[in-house]
C-alpha positions as CSV (number, residue, x, y, z in Angstrom):
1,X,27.7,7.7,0.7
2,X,25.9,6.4,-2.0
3,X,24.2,3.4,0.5
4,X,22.8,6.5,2.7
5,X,21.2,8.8,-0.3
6,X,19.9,5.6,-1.1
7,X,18.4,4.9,2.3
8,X,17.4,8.4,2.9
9,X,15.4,8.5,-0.4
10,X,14.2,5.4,-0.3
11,X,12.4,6.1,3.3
12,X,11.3,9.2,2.6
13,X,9.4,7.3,-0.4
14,X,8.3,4.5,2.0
15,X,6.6,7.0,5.0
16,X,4.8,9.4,2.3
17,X,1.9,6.1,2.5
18,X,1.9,6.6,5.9
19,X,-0.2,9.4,6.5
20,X,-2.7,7.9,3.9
21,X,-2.2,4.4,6.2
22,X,-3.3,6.1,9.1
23,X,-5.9,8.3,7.9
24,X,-7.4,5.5,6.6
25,X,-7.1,3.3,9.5
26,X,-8.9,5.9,11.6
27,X,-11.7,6.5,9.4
28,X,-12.4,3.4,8.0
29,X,-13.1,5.1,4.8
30,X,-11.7,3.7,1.7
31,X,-13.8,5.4,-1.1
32,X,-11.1,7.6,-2.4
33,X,-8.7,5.3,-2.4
34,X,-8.5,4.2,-6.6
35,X,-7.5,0.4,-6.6
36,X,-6.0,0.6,-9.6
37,X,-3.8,2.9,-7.8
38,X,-3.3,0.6,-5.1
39,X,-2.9,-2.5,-7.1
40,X,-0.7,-0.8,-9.9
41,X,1.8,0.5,-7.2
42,X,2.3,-2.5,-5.1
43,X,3.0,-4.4,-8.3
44,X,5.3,-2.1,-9.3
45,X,7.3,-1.7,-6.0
46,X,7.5,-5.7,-6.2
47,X,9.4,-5.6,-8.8
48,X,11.6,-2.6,-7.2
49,X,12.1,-5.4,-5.0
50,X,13.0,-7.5,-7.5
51,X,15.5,-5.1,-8.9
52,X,17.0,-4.8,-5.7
53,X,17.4,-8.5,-4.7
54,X,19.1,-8.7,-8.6
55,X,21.5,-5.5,-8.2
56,X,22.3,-6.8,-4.9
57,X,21.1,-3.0,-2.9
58,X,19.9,-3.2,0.5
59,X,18.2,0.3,0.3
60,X,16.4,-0.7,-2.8
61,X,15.1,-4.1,-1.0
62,X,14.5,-2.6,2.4
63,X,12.9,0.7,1.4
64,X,10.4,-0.8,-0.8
65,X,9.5,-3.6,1.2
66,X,8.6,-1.0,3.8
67,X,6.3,0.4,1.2
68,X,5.0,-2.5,-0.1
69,X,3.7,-3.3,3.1
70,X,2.1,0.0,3.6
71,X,0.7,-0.3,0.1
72,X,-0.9,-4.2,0.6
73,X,-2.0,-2.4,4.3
74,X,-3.9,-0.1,2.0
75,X,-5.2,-2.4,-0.2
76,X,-6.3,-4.7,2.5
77,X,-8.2,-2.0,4.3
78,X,-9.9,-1.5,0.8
79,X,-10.6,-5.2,0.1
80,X,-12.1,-5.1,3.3
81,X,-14.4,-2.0,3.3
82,X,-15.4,-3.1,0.2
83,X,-16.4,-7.1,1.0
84,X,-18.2,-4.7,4.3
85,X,-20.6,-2.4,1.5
86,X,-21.5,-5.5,-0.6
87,X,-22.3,-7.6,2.2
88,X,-24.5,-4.6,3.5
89,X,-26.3,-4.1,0.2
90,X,-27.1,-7.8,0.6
91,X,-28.8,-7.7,3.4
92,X,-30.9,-4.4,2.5
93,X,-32.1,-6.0,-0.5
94,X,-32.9,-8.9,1.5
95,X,-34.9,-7.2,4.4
96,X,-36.3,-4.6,1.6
């Protein structure tokens, strides 16, 4: 019992970054995405990880690797969009 409240939460924690995932991935728009946020969260849900490997709970470990892949997802996508804008100011200034 304990196992599946863990597995239950831990899932419903995991697909809340999904919408943002998607939304993302369709717009290609990462400007309201804080990477602080980004970076801060996937840290923490690391060491979740961590905790889970050391307390020996699969729906600790599982869960949160599920969201830290959502999360570095995220972060990628922002990485990118923002290499994208400075690359594009570049060349403006260049051709200005």
């Amino acid at each position: 019992m304990v196992q599946t409240l863990g597995f239950v939460a831990g899932t419903l924690t995991a697909i809340a970054f999904l919408p943002q995932v998607i939304k993302t991935w369709r717009t290609q728009s990462t400007g309201d995405l804080s990477l602080a946020m980004l970076l801060a969260q996937s840290v923490g849900v690391a060491l979740w990880i961590a905790y889970g490997v050391a307390i020996d709970s699969r729906p600790v470990v599982v869960t949160n690797t599920v969201t830290l892949v959502l999360a570095l997802l995220l972060l990628a996508l922002k990485s990118s969009s923002t290499l994208k804008k400075a690359s594009s100011a570049q060349v403006t200034r260049k051709s200005g």
